[in-house]
C-alpha positions in Angstrom: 50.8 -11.6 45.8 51.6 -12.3 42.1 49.8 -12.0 39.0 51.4 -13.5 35.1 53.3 -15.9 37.2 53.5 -18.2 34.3 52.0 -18.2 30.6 49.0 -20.2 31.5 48.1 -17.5 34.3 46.3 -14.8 32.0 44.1 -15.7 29.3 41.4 -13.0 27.7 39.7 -13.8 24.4 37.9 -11.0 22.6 34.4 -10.7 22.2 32.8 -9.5 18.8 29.7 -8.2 18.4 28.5 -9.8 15.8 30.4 -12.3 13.9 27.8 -13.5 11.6 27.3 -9.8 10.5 31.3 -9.6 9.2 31.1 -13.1 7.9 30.0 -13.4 3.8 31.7 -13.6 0.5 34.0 -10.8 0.5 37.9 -10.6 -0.4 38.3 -10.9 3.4 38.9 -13.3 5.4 38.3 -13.8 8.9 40.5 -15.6 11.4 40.6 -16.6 14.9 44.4 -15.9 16.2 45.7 -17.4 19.6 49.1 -16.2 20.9 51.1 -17.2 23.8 53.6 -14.5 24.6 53.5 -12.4 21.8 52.6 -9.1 20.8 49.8 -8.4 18.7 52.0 -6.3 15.5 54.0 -9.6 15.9 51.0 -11.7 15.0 49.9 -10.0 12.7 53.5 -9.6 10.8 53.4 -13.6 11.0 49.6 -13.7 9.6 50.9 -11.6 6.5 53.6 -13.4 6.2 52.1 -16.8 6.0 49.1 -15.2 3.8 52.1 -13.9 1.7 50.6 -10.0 2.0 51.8 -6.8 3.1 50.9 -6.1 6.9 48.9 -3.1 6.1 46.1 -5.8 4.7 46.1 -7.4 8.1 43.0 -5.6 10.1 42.5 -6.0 13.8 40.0 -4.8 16.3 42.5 -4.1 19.4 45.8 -4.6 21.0 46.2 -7.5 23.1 48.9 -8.1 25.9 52.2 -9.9 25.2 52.3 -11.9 28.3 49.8 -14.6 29.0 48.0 -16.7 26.5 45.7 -14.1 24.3 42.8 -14.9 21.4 41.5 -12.6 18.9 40.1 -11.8 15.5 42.5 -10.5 12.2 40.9 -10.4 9.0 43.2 -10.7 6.0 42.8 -8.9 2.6 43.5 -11.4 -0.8 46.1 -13.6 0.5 46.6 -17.6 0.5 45.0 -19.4 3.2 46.7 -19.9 6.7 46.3 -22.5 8.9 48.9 -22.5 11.8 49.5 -23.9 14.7 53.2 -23.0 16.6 53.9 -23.4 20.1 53.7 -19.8 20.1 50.8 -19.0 18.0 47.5 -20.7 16.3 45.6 -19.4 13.3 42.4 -20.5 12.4 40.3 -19.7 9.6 36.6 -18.9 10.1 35.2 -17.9 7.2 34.9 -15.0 4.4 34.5 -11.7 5.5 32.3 -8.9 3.6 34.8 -6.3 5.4 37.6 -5.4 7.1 37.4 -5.5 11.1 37.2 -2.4 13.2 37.5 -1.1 16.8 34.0 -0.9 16.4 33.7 -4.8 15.9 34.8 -5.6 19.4 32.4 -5.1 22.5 35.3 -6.1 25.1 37.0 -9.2 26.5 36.7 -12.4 28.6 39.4 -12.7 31.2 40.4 -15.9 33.2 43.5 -15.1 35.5 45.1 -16.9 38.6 46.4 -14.7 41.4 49.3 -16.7 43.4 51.4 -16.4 46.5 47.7 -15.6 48.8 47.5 -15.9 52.3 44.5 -16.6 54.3 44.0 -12.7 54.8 44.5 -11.9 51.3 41.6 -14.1 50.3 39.3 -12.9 52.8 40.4 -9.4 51.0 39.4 -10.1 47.7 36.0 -11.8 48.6 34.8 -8.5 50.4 36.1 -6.6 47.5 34.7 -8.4 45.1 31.2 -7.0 46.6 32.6 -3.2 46.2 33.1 -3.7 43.0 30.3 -5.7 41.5 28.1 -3.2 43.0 29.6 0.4 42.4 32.6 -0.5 39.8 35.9 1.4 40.1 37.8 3.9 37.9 38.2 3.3 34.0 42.1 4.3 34.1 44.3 3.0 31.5 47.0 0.9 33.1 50.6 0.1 33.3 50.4 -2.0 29.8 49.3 1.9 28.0 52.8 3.2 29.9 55.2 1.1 28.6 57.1 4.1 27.7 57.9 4.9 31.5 58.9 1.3 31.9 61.6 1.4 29.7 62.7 4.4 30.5 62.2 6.2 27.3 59.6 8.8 29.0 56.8 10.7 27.5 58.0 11.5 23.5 55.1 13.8 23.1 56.0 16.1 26.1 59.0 16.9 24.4 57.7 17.4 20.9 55.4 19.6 22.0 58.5 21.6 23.9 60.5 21.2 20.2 62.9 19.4 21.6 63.1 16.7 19.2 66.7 15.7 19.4 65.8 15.1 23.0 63.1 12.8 22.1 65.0 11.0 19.0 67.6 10.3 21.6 65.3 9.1 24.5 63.5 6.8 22.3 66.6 5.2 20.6 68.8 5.5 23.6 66.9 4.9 27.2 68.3 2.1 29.7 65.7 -0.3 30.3 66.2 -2.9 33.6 63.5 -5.3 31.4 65.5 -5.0 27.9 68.3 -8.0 26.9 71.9 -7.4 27.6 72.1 -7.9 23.5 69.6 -4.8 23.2 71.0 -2.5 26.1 74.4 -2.9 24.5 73.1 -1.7 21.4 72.0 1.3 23.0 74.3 2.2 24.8 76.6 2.1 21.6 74.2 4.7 19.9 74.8 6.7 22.7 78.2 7.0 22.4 78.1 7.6 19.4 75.3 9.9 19.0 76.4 13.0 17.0 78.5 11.2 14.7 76.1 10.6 12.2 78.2 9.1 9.8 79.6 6.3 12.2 76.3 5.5 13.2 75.1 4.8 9.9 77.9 2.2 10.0 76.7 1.3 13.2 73.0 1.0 12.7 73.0 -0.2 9.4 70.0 -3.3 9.7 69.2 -2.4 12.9 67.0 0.4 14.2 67.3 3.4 13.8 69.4 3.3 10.6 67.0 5.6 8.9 67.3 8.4 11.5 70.8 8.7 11.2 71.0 8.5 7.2 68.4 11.1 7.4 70.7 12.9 10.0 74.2 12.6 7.8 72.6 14.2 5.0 71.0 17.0 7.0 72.6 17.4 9.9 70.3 19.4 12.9 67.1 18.4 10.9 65.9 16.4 13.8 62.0 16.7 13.2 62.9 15.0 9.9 64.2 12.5 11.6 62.0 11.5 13.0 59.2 11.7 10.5 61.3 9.8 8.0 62.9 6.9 10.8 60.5 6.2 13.5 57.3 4.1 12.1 53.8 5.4 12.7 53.1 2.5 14.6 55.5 3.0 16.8 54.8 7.2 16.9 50.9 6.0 17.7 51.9 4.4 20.5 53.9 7.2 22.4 50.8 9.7 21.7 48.4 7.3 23.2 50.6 7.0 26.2 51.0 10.8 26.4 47.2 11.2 26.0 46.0 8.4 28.9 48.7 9.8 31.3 46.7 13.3 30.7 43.0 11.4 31.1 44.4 9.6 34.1 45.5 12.4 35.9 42.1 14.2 35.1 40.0 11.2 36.2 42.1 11.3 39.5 41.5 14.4 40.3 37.2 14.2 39.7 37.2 10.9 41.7 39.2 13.2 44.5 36.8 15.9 44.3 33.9 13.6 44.7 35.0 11.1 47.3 35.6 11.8 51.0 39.1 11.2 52.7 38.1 8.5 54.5 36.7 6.2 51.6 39.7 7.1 49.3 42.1 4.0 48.4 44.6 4.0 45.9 46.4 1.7 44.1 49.9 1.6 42.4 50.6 2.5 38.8 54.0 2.9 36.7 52.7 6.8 35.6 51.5 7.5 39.6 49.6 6.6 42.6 45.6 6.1 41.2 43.0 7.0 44.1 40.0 4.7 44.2 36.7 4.7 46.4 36.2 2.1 48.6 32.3 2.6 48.3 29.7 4.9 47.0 26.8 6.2 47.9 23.8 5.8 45.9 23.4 8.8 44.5 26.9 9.5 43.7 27.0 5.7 42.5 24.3 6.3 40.1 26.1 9.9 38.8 29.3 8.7 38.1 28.3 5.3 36.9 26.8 7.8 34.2 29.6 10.5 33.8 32.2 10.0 30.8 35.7 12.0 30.6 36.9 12.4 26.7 39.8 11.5 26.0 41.7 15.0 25.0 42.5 15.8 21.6 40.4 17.6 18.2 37.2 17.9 18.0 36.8 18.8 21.6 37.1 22.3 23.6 37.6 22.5 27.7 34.3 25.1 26.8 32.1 22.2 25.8 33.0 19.9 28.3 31.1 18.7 31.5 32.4 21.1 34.2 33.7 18.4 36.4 35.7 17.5 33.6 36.6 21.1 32.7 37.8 21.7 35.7 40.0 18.4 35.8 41.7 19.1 32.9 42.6 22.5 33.5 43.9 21.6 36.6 46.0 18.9 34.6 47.1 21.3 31.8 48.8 23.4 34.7 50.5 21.3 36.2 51.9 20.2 32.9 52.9 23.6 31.9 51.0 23.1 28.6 48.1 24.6 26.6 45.5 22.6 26.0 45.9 24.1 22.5 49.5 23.3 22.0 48.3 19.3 22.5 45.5 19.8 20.5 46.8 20.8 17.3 50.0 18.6 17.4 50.5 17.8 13.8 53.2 15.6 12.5 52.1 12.3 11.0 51.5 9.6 13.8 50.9 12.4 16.7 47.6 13.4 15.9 45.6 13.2 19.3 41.7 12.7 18.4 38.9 13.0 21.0 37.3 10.1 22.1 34.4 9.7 24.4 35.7 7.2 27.9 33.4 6.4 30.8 34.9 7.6 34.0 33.9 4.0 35.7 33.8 0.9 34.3 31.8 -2.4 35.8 33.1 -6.0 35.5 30.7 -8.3 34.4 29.7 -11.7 35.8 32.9 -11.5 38.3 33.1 -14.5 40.0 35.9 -16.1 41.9 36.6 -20.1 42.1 37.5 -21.9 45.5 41.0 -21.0 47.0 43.3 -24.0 45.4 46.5 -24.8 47.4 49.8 -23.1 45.3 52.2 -25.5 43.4 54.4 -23.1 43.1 54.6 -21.0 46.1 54.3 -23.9 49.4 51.9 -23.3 51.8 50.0 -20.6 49.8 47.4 -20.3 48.1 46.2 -19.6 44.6 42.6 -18.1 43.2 41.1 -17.9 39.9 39.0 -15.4 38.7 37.0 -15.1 35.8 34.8 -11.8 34.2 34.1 -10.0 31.4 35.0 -5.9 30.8 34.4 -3.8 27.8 36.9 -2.8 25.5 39.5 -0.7 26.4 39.7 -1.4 30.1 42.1 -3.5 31.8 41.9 -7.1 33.8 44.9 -5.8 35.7 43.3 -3.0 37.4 41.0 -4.9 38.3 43.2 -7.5 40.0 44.8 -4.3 41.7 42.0 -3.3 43.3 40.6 -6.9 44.7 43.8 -7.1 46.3 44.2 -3.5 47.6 44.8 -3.1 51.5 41.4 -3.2 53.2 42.3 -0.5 55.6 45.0 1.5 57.0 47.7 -2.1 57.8 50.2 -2.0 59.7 53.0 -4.2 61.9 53.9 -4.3 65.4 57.8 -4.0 65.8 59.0 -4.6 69.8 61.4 -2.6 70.8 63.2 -2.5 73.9 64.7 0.7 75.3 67.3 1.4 78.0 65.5 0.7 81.2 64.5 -2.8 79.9 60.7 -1.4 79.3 59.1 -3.4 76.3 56.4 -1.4 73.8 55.1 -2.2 70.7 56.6 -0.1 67.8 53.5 0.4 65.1 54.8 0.9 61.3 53.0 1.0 58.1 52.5 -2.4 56.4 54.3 -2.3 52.8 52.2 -4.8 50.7 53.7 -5.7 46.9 51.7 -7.3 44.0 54.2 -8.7 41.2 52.6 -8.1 37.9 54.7 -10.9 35.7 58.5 -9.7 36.9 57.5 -6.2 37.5 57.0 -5.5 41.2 54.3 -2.7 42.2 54.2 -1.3 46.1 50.8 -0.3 47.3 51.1 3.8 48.2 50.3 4.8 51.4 47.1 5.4 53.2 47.2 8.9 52.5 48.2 8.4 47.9 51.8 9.0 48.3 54.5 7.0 47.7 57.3 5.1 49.3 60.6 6.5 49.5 63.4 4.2 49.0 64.8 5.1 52.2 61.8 4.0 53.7 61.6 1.1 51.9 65.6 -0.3 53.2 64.6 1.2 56.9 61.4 -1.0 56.7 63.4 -3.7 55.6 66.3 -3.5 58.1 63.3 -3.2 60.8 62.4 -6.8 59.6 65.2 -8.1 59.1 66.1 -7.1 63.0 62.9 -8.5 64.2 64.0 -12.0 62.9 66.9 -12.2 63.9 65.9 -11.1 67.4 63.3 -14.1 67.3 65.9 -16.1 66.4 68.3 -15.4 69.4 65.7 -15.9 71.8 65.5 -19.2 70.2 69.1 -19.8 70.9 69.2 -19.1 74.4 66.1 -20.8 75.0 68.3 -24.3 73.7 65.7 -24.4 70.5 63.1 -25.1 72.6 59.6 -24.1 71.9 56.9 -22.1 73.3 57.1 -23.7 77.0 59.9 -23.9 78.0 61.0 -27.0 80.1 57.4 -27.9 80.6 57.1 -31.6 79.6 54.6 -32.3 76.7 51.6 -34.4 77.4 52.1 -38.7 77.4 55.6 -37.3 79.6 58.1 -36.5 76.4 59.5 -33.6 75.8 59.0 -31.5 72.8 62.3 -32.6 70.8 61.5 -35.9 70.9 57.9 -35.0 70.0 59.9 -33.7 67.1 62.0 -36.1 66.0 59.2 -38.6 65.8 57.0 -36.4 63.7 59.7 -35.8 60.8 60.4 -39.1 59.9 56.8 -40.5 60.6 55.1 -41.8 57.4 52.6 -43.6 59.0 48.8 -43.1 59.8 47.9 -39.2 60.5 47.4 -38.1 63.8 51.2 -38.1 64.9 53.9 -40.8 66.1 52.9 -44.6 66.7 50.2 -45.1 69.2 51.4 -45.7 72.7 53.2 -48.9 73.3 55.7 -48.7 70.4 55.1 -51.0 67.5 56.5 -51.5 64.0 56.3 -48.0 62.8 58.4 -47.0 66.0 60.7 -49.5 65.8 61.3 -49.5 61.9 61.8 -45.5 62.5 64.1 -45.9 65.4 66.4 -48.2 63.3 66.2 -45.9 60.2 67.3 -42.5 62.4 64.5 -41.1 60.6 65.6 -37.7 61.4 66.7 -37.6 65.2 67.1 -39.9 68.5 65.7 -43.0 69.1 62.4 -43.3 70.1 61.6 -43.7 74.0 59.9 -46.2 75.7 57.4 -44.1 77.5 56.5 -47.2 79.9 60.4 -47.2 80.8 60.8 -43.5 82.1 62.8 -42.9 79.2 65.1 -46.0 78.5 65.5 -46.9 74.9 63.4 -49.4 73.3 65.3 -52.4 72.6 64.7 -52.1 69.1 67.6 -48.9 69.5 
């Protein structure tokens, strides 16, 4: 199962809430931006580049993913006009704006995506699940695309801040290993690393690159890491790590309130790069309707555990311990950039007008399948969470393995089914039934299991002579099953089979050709060539 196979497979365009309400005769102006595989701070450097203005003029209402083709609104303080259009990116102007836009601005997104490499069973899947979650919705976690961090290797940043240890994070942030980053960028790295301590020589090093400010900052005050990092890593790029910090602590919150309101049975969960996320299959209506209405703040000032829903108390004090942090000690971070606010968050989120098109044969992926899908969510939530739960196991799956022991008995060996989803060229393994998840040993012991069961199919093949299902038994019309083959390959003729009975020019024209195999036989002489052979 694959989703971001190619560019053309994700597309979400943003939804304002009232465009005519920005629009007037202001210093603004308002554009319509399309990307295709870019970031969103990458667009908007190119905006204010083309309008000839700082970045800092360039407003937008949300982030939008790199992969897949995105659309959404800037608005540009002063500036020249821009009209663009790059293979990569296309900016249109609207119109004047009266303001600047805001988070406020956007009401959410329409999403179009194509899930590939489907089986039959994988279809019938996401049809029934489609019903679970128009009706009762599913949990509003932030996903993978907030945890880039963990992706890369780099880690939570805040965690460590909040311990002091801010060498420890200057170094994991400029240093990490990443499996997705470019041999030219990993090199890089792994030359700071090295290096790291010699400030001097990475100044040399760095110089025009990243992270040349940190170790200037570092030469001339050697230890003063916290300076460091206020003076050489951007805001921008500070923001991000705290939001990533923050989600991973509402995430694990949400988790636990769904636990503590589900039953074990009707639990599900679904893959994440920051942990295994439990989902309910269905609700009841009472419990539908409750947490339908229950919201989980995001953690940060301007809230206390004390005023919170107890539900949600009780969540993130269990969180809090686990983390072996104070929810004080997050609270009051304060260095420029790592300033967690509170912000309200439902705890379940609905997709609106899902709907899924007709199953379409794969052109990429032979004899499977592809769907499209198409809804609408509010701002903030993710189409990929969504595709994770449509495709989620059903129940409990699991393969039958035969197994032979000593005294020739034959049983079938039950082990649990392993089901992946590629997001773009990230792989994702389902947990298992019970949230945890795979071991790596499991994983090559699974995989040696299959492996063996193939190639046990395949020597039964061998000593059965490559004969099908049947053995010796002849086929009907009195051939036997390779010639049945052999005529079939080569065959371009009328459907249905070989040529009708009595030869003709298809037969004859194949037997000349070879067309994959031996000539044909003349059933009416028991199996003498045709004279065309």
């Amino acid at each position: 199962m694959r989703l971001k196979r190619i560019q053309n497979d994700f597309r979400v365009f943003e939804v304002l809430r009232d465009e005519a309400e920005i629009l007037g005769s202001g210093a603004w102006t308002l554009y319509r931006v399309t990307k295709r595989g870019l970031t969103t701070h990458e667009a908007v450097d190119r905006l204010a580049r083309e309008a000839g203005v700082p970045p800092s003029a360039v407003a937008i209402a949300g982030l939008k993913d790199k992969d897949g083709i995105t659309g959404q609104f800037m608005t540009v303080e002063g500036g020249k006009p821009v009209n663009l259009k790059t293979p990569e990116l296309t900016i249109r102007p609207v119109g004047s704006a009266e303001r600047a836009l805001s988070s406020e601005d956007s009401v959410g997104n329409s999403f179009e995506v194509v899930l590939r490499d489907l089986l039959p069973g994988d279809m019938r899947r996401i049809r029934i699940h489609m019903n679970d979650v128009r009706e009762h919705g599913i949990p509003a976690y932030f996903d993978d695309q907030r945890f880039g961090c963990l992706r890369h290797g780099q880690g939570f940043i805040v965690r460590r801040l909040i311990r002091g240890d801010f060498e420890g994070a200057l170094k994991a942030l400029l240093t990490s290993p990443s499996r997705f980053g470019s041999p030219e960028i990993e090199n890089f790295k792994a030359g700071i690393d090295r290096r790291w301590g010699d400030w001097a020589e990475l100044c040399r090093y760095c110089r025009d690159r990243r992270g040349f400010s940190v170790f200037e900052h570092l030469q001339k005050h050697d230890g003063d890491f916290a300076g460091a990092f206020e003076r050489g890593v951007a805001t921008r790029e500070r923001t991000i790590h705290l939001f990533a910090y923050q989600s991973y602590l509402w995430n694990r919150a949400a988790a636990i309130w769904i636990r503590r309101e589900v039953e074990a049975d009707d639990l599900a969960w679904l893959p994440g790069d920051a942990g295994t996320l439990p989902v309910f299959r269905k609700l009841d209506e009472e419990k539908s309707q409750r947490l339908s209405q229950a919201t989980l703040p995001l953690f940060g000032r301007g809230i206390s555990l004390s005023s919170m829903h107890p539900e949600a108390r009780r969540a993130y004090e269990a969180v809090f311990r686990s983390e072996s942090l104070q929810a004080d000690e997050f609270a009051n971070l304060d260095l420029n950039g790592f300033r967690p606010v509170s912000q309200e968050r439902p705890l379940l989120m609905k997709p609106n007008y899902l709907r899924g098109a007709p199953a379409e044969p794969d052109e990429i992926y032979r004899r499977r399948n592809k769907m499209r899908l198409r809804f609408t969510l509010p701002r903030g939530q993710y189409a990929t969470l969504v595709a994770k739960r449509l495709l989620m196991p059903e129940e409990e799956q699991r393969d039958g393995l035969v197994v032979a022991t000593k005294q020739g008995e034959v049983h079938i060996q039950k082990t649990p089914k392993v089901m992946r989803l590629w997001i773009s060229r990230h792989c994702l393994i389902y947990p298992r039934p019970d949230g945890r998840e795979w071991s790596g040993k499991e994983l090559d012991e699974m995989e040696a299991r299959r492996r063996a069961k193939f190639q046990d199919r395949d020597g039964r093949r061998e000593e059965g002579g490559g004969r099908r299902r049947g053995g010796d038994k002849p086929r009907r019309g009195g051939q036997d099953s390779s010639n049945r083959r052999d005529r079939s390959k080569g065959y371009r003729g009328k459907s249905g089979g070989g040529p009708k009975k009595g030869g003709g020019s298809q037969g004859r024209r194949r037997g000349q050709n070879g067309g994959g195999g031996k000539p044909r036989q003349d059933r009416r002489g028991g199996g003498r060539p045709s004279k065309s052979s």
